[in-house]
Steps between C-alpha positions, in 0.01 A plus 500: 500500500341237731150508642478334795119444609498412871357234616095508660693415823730777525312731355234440805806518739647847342178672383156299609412467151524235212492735180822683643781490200858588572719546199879512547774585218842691551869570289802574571816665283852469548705778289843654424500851492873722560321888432184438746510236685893457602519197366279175517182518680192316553119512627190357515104507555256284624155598431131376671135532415235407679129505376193393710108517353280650743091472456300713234776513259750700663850365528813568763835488382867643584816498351848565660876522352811374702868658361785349582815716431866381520730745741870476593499294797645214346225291561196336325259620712366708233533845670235699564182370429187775449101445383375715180163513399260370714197547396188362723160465275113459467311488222225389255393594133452836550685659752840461675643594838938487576690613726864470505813573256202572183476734234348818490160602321757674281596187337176396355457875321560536137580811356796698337756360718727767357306787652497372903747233524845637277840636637321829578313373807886315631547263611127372457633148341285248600150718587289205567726325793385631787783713653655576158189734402598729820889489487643883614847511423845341560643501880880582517630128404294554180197279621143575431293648749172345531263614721533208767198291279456146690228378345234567221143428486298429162157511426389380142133477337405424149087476381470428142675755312582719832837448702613719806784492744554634790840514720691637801843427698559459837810720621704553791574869671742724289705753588715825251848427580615788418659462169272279327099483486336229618116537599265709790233461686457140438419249767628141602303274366243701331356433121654783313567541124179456336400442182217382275477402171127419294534396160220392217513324172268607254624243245676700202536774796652502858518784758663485832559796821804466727468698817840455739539689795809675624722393217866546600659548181864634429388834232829687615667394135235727355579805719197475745740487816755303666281276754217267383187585676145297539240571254187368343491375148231470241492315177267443247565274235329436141550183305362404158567198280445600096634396175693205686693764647501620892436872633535628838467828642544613904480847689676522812495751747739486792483759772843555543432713220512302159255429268503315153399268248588261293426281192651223391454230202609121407426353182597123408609462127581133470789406705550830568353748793560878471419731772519867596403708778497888557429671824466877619566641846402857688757565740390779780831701440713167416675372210549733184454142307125379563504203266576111415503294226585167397480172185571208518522209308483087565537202268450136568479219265635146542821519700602844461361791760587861442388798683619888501381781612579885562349762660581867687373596815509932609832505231673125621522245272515142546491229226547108509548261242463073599450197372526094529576178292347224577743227392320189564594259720423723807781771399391827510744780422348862636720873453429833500581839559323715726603882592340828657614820616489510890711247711227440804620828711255621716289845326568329125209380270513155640662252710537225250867315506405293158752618278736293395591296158462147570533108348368267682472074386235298699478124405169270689610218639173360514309444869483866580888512486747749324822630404564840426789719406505882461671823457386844595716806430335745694515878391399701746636543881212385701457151250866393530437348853177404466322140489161642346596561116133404348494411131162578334576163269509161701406708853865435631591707793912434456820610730752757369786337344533111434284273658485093485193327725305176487145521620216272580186501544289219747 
């Protein structure tokens, strides 16, 4: 990455100020891939932020992602070219304001992540990004339905051991199409979606209250009904740190007609993490099976990185097992082997295409540039086109089949 600090003189021309910074960095990846891609393919992103002090403390800043994509014209123009999180900013040491592609109060809650945020409440992967948290279904070409989101807005506050956060998103009109749900009664251009989160650290002890409004979750996998529906949600969550190990409890209560809790445990022993979590659900007239559970179990010590887990969710089991050699000399060898029950089809426990037994070899070759090679041998129907298998070792998000790509970074 490369900071460029304009100069006093352009920064006067562009923005009347002489404290203005503008940071610039980008990459780009070229790739061979015959499964998902049809062959070679390329893109890349140039990235811009932009900070300006204002007086008594407070500072301005925004942020602003340009992807290039290749298509099939034949040309090098890049194809189409689209903006992703923009993010527009003001803030000083105790509060924050955004507005733009942010995250949702959801994302700074800690709890029993099992008990709100699982395969249960599909396809609820990715709760804190603003239009994931409120995603209804799959439309006929197997797309998800969000509900027309084009922009969030954040508020943040900390005092001493207090924190609190506050958001919304701005949404476009919606209509029921007659086959699949999408929202009602919502306006163009209104704030909808709220939700607040106010968290406090007692030291040995935390606590923390999630309130999120109209909650379109996916609970027809547990026999509550085939469309999603808008409902509040409440969660209270319980943490404790004792006997170097860590506790957390959580009681949600979703008016769609589930309520629960859940406790979970990690305890470090050396290299060695271990970790469980159980959680119990009321179903109003739903599922016969009203429970989840789950271990797990990571290692790391010099070069070598293991983790497994396995866990069952209402009677479906999934289980992983990963791990990574560092070789030295910037060669890193990751594989794996992930599987679960559903295959992302709409009314299943989930909507999660990461399953799939995978290699893949990464070497550095040094600046911010790489090499990397992989396989992924995906085992279920909805992963064996797909471009978004996630390892939980090395954070790789890898295309079905065999894949060869170059990347930098600027």
């Amino acid at each position: 990455m490369k900071n460029i600090l304009l100069s006093s003189a352009a920064i006067a021309l562009l923005a009347g100020a002489a404290s203005a910074e503008v940071t610039w960095s980008g990459d780009a990846e070229i790739g061979y891939n015959d499964d998902v891609e049809d062959g070679f393919y390329y893109d890349a992103g140039l990235y811009v932020n932009l900070s300006q002090e204002l007086n008594n403390g407070w500072t301005a800043s925004a942020s602003l992602d340009v992807d290039l994509e290749s298509s099939s014209d034949d040309t090098f123009s890049m194809g189409d070219v689209d903006t992703s999180d923009w993010v527009l900013s003001i803030s000083n040491d105790m509060f924050s304001l955004s507005f733009g592609d942010v995250d949702t109060a959801y994302a700074s809650f800690s709890g029993v992540s099992a008990l709100y945020d699982n395969d249960i409440f599909a396809p609820n992967d990715g709760a804190d990004d603003y239009e994931d948290m409120y995603v209804t279904g799959v439309d006929s070409d197997g797309d998800d339905i969000t509900d027309g989101a084009t922009a969030g807005i954040l508020l943040t506050a900390t005092y001493g051991d207090f924190s609190a956060a506050a958001s919304g998103i701005v949404i476009d009109e919606f209509t029921f199409d007659g086959t699949y749900y999408t929202a009602d009664d919502k306006s163009n251009g209104d704030i909808e979606y709220g939700q607040l989160v106010l968290a406090y650290d007692f030291g040995m002890f935390d606590a923390a209250l999630l309130y999120a409004e109209d909650v379109a979750f996916d609970t027809s996998g547990a026999g509550l009904g085939s469309d999603t529906g808008e409902d509040d949600m409440v969660v209270l969550s319980l943490g404790a740190a004792l006997a170097g190990a860590d506790f957390g409890f959580s009681y949600m209560d979703y008016d769609a007609g589930v309520t629960g809790f859940g406790l979970d445990v990690s305890y470090p022993v050396g290299p060695v993490t271990l970790g469980a979590y159980y959680v119990s659900y009321d179903f109003d007239g739903g599922s016969s099976e009203d429970d989840a559970y789950g271990v797990s179990v990571d290692y790391a010590d010099g070069p070598i990185t293991v983790a497994a887990y396995y866990e069952t969710v209402l009677g479906e089991d999934e289980y992983a097992i990963e791990g990574a050699y560092d070789f030295g000399m910037g060669l890193v060898v990751t594989a794996g082997y992930i599987d679960g029950d559903d295959d992302g089809s709409t009314g299943s426990f989930g909507d999660d295409d990461d399953f799939a037994a995978y290699i893949v070899a990464e070497y550095d070759l040094g600046g911010g540039a790489s090499f990397l090679a992989s396989y992924a041998d995906a085992n279920s129907v909805a992963a064996e086109s797909t471009d978004d298998i996630d390892t939980g070792v090395g954070g790789y998000e890898l295309n079905s089949g065999t894949t060869l790509a170059l990347s930098f970074e600027f």
